[in-house]
C-alpha positions in Angstrom: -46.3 -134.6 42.3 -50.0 -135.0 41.4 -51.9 -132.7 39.3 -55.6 -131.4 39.0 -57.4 -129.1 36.6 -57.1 -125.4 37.7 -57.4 -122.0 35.9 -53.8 -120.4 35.8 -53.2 -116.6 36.1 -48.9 -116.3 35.6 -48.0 -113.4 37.7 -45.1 -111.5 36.8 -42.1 -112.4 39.3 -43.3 -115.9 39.9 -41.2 -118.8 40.5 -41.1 -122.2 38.6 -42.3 -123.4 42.0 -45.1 -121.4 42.6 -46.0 -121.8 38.9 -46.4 -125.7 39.5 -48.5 -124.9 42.3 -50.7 -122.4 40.7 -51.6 -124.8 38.0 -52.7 -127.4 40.9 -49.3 -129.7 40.6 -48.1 -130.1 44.0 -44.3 -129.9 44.7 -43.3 -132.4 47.6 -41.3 -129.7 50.4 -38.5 -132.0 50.2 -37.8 -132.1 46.8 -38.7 -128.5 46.3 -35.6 -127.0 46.7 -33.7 -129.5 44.2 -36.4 -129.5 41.6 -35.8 -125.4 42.0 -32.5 -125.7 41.0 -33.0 -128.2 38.5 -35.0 -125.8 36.7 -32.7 -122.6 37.1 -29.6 -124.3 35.8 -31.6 -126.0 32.6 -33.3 -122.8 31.8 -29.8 -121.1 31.7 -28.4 -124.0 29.8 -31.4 -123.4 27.1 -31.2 -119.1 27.2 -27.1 -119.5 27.2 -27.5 -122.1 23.8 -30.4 -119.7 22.5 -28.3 -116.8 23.0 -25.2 -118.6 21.2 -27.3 -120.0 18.1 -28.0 -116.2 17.6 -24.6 -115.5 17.4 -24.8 -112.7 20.0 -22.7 -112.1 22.8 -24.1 -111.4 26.3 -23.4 -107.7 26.0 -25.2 -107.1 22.9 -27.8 -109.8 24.4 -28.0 -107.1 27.7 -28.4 -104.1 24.9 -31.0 -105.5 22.6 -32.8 -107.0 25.7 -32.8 -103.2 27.9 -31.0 -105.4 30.9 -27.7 -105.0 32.4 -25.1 -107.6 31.2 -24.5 -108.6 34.7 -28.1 -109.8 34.7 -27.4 -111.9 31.3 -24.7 -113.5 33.3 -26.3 -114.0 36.5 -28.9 -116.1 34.7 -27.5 -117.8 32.5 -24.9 -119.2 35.0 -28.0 -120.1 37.0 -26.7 -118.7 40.1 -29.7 -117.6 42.8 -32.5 -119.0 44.6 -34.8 -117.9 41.8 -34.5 -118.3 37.8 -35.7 -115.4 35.7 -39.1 -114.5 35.5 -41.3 -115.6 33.0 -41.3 -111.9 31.1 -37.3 -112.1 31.5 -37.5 -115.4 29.7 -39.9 -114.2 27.0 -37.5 -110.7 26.6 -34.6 -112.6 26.1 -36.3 -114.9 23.8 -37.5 -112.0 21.8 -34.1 -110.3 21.8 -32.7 -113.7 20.3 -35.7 -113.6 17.5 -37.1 -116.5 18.9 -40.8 -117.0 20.2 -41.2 -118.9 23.1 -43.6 -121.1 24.4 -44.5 -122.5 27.7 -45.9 -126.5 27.9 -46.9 -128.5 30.2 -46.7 -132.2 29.7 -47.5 -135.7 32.0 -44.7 -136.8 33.5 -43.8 -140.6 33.0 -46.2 -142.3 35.1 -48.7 -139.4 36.1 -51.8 -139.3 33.5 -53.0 -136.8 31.4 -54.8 -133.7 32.5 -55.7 -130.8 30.6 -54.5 -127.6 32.1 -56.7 -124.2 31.1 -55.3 -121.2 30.8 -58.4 -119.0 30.2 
């Protein structure tokens, strides 16, 4: 992956992947589709804990959040070609009483470059 200053817009539905791209990171087509998953199943390892340090089940995760519990469980089992939206990870975040906050940082070996999201 190499990356290069861009302006980011996040539109609502977009994939981890197409995020990377949009902020000028580009995803090798090979490794795409693992570096997909990888993503999925560590953002339902991270919602699932979230959900569990609040000491809420899924159902009344699926209540306070307005989503079905089937949805709660879809995601955090990290089944699907696609993870959950950005909105569906801030929602759930919310529900949980947590704020949440999306970072980008260099990988090991790749340097530094500022990313604008004006």
């Amino acid at each position: 992956m190499t990356a290069k200053s861009n302006k980011s817009t996040l539109v609502r539905g977009s994939s981890s992947v197409d995020i990377l791209r949009e902020q000028g990171i580009d995803v090798d087509p090979v490794s795409e589709g693992s570096l997909t998953k990888d993503i999925i199943i560590d953002t339902a390892r991270k919602i699932r804990a979230m959900r569990k340090l609040a000491g809420l089940s899924q159902s009344e995760l699926a209540r306070i959040a307005n989503m079905a519990h089937t949805d709660i469980s879809r995601i955090e089992s990290g089944l699907g070609r696609k993870g959950p939206s950005i909105e569906t990870i801030y929602r759930l975040a919310r529900a949980c009483e947590n704020d949440c906050n999306l970072n980008f940082t260099p990988s090991l070996g790749h340097s530094s470059t500022k990313i604008d999201s004006q």
